[in-house]
Wavefront OBJ file of the C-alpha trace (Angstrom):
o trace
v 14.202 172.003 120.522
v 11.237 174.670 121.269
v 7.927 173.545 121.884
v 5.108 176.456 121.126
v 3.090 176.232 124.082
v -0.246 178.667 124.815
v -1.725 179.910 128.217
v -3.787 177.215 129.213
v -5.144 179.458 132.420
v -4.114 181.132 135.530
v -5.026 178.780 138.871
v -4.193 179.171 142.423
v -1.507 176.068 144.090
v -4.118 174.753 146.360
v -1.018 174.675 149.074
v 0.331 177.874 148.835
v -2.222 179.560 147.586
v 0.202 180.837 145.040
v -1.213 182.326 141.569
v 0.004 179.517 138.635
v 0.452 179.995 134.537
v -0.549 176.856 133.169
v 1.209 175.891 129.861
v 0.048 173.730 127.264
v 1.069 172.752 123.957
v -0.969 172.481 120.603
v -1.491 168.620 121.153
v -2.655 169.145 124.911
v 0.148 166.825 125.437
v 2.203 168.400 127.772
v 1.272 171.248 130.165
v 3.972 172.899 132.467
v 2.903 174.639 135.645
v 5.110 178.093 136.187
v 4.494 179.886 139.676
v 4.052 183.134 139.422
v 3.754 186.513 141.943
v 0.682 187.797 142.251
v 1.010 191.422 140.303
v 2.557 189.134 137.577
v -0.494 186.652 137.253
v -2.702 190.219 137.295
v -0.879 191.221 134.392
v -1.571 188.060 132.616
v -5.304 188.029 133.679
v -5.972 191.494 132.374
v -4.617 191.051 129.112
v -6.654 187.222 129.442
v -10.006 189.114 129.810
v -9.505 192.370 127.807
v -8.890 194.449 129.902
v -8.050 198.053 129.178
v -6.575 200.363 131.990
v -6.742 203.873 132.053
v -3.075 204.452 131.805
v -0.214 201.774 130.674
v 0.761 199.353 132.966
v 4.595 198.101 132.913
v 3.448 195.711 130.606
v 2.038 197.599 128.216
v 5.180 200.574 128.614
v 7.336 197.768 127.398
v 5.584 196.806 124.256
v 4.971 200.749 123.716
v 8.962 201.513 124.067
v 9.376 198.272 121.924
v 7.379 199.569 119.263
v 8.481 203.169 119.106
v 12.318 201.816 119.464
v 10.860 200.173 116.130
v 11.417 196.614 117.365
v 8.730 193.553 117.520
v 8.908 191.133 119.980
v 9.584 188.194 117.823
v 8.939 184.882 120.640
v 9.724 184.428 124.216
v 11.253 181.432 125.161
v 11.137 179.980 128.942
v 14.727 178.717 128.232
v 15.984 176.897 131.319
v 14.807 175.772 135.107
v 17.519 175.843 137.801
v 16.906 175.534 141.514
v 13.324 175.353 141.033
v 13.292 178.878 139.277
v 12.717 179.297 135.372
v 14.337 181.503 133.334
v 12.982 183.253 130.154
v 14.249 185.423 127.006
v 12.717 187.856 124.750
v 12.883 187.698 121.524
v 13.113 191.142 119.185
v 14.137 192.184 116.100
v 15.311 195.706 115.137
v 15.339 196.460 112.058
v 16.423 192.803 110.803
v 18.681 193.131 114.121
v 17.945 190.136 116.557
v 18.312 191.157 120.063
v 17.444 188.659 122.499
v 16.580 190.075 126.901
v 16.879 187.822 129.711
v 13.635 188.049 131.524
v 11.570 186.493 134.356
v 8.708 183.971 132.398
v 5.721 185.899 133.892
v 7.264 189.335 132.665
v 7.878 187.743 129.280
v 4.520 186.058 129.176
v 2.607 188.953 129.779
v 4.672 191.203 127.219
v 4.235 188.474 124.366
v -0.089 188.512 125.110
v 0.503 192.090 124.949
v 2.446 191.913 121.713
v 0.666 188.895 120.267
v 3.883 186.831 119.960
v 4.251 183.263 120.474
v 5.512 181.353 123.513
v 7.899 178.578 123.709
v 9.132 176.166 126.134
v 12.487 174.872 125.374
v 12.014 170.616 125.535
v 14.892 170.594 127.840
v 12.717 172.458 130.845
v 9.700 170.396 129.819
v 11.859 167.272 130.568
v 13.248 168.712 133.698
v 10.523 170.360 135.393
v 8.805 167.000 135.692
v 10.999 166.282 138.472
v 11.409 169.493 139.690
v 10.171 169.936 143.588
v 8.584 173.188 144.293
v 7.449 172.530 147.808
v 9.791 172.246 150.721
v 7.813 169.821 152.725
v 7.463 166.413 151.739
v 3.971 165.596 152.131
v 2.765 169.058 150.882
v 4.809 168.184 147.626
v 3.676 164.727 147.201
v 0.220 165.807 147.525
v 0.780 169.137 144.493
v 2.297 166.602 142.745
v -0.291 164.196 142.760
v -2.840 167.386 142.104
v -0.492 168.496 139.112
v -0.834 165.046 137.287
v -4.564 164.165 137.431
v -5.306 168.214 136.343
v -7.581 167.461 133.195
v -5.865 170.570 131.167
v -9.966 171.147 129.900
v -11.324 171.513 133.371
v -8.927 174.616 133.509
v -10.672 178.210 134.781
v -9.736 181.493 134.969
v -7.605 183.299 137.319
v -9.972 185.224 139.508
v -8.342 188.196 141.490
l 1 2 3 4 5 6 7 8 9 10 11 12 13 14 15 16 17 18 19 20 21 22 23 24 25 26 27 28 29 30 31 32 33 34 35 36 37 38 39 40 41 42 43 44 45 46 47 48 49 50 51 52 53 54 55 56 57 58 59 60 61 62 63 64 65 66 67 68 69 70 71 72 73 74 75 76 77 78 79 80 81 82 83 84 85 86 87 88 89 90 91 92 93 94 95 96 97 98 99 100 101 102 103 104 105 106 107 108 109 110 111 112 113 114 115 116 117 118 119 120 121 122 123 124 125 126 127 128 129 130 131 132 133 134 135 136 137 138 139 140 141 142 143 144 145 146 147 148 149 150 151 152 153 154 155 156 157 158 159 160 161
């Protein structure tokens, strides 16, 4: 099952200093932390805030050559977590033609703000990205994990670059 999920924020890992896409969905039941590099969470933060660049970034090529290959970008689906990396798919259709692109979850994240289409989270990564460890050392781990559950999702702020 899919779970529609929205950009919550963009944060920095207080241990790596890493950027973060923060997940939530409708009920602000479940939120799902997805590390991210750092031109990946600038793409994200400039469509966030509005921003318009003088010429297209990759981003923005994609949903052009999407649209003049006269395709929409239906969803994108973060579809599967393995070895502590997630995996993501594009949605299009073509002309009542579904074509579906593997793809990293920041690329596909920032291509669906771009192209106003929704996000999902399939309940299977929800369920095993809870136990998921991102940090190689143990205490640095215990203590992101320990940060990751008492995050109030509200208390959220933006990505600053």
């Amino acid at each position: 099952m899919q779970i529609e999920m929205t950009i919550k924020g963009l944060m920095v890992d207080p241990i790596t200093n890493a950027p973060i896409v923060v997940l939530r969905d409708g009920e602000g039941q479940r939120v799902l932390p997805i590390w991210v590099g750092i031109f990946e969470a600038n793409a994200i933060a400039l469509q966030i805030e509005n921003v318009t660049t003088p010429r297209p970034m990759t981003h923005d090529l994609l949903r052009n050559v999407i649209q003049d290959l006269k395709a929409t970008v239906e969803r994108v689906v973060v579809c599967d977590v393995q070895e502590n990396t997630f995996y993501a798919r594009i949605h299009l259709d073509q002309g009542g033609q579904p074509l579906i692109i593997d793809a990293r979850p920041s690329d596909a994240i920032a291509l669906a703000l771009r192209a106003r289409a929704p996000i999902f989270v399939e309940e299977s990564v929800l369920e095993h990205a809870k136990s998921v460890d991102f940090a190689a050392d143990k205490p640095d781990a215990e203590r992101l994990h320990k940060w990751l559950e008492s995050l109030d999702p509200d208390d959220l702020g933006k990505y600053k670059m």
